[in-house]
C-alpha positions as CSV (number, residue, x, y, z in Angstrom):
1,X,24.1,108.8,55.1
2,X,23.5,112.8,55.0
3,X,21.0,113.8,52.7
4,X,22.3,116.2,49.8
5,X,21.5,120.0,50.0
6,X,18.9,120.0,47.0
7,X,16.9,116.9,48.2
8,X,14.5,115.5,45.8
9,X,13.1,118.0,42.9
10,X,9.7,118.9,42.4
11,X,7.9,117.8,39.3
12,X,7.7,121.1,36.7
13,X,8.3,122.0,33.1
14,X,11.9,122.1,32.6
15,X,13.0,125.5,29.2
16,X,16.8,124.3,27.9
17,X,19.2,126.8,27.7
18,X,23.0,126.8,26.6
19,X,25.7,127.9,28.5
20,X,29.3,127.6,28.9
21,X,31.2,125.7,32.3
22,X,35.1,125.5,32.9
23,X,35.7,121.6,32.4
24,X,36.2,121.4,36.4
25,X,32.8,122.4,37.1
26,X,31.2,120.4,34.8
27,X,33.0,117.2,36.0
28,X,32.0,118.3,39.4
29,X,28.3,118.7,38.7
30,X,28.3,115.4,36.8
31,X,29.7,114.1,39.7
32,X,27.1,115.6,41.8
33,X,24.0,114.5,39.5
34,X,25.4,111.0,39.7
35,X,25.2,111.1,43.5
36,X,21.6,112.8,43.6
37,X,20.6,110.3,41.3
38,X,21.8,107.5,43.1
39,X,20.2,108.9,46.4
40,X,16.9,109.8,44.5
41,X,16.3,109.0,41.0
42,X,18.3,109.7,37.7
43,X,18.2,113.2,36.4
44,X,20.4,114.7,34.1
45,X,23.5,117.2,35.0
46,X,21.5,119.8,32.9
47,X,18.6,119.5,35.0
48,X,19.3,120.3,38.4
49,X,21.6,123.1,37.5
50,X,18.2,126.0,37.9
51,X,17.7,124.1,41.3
52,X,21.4,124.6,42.5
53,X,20.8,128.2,41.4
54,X,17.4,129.1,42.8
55,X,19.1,127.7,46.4
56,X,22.0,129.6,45.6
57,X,19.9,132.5,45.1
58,X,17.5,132.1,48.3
59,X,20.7,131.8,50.7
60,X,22.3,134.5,49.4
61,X,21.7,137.2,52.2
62,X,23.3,140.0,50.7
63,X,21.1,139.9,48.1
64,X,18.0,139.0,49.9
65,X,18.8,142.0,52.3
66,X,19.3,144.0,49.1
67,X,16.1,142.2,47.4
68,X,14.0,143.1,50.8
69,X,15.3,146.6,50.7
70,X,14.1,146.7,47.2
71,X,10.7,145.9,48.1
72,X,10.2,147.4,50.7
73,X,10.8,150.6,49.2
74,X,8.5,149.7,46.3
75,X,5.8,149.2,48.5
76,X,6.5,152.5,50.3
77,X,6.6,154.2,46.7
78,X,3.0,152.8,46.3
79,X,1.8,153.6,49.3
80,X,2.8,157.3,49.1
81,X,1.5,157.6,46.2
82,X,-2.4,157.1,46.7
83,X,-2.1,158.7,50.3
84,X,0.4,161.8,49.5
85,X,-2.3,164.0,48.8
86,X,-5.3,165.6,50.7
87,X,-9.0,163.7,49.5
88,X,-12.1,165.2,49.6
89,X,-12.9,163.8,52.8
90,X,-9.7,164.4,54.4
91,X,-10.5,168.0,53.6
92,X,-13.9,168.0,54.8
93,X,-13.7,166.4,58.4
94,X,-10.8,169.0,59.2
95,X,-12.7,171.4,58.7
């Protein structure tokens, strides 16, 4: 039998929040958590919803593209920065 996407959950703190699902979509994760626990150990519907969205997250490649673009001009930002002007010793070897 094929393994589920999430696989078994690492062991961390857990922070409760509150929010609001469309019936369907809480049947289906309930379904889901009743198949993940049956394949791995019982867990609550509530608890593997942050791990469905972190792998939601991570293969999302729009918004990694977007994420590394981000980034990538951060770090160029930073780099500029220090670098942008003349130091003393750049002054002094040319002349």
């Amino acid at each position: 039998m094929a393994d589920l996407k999430l696989g078994r959950l690492p062991k961390q703190g857990t922070v409760r929040i509150t929010i609001v699902l469309p019936e369907p979509l809480k049947e289906e994760l309930d379904a889901y958590a009743a198949e993940h626990s049956r394949l791995y150990e019982p867990i609550e519907t509530a608890a593997l919803i942050p791990y469905m969205l972190e792998a939601f997250i991570r293969t999302d490649r729009g918004w990694r593209s977007r994420r590394k673009r981000t980034k990538q001009a951060q770090r160029g930002q930073r780099r500029a920065t220090p670098t942008s002007g003349t130091t003393r010793g750049d002054t002094e070897s040319s002349s």
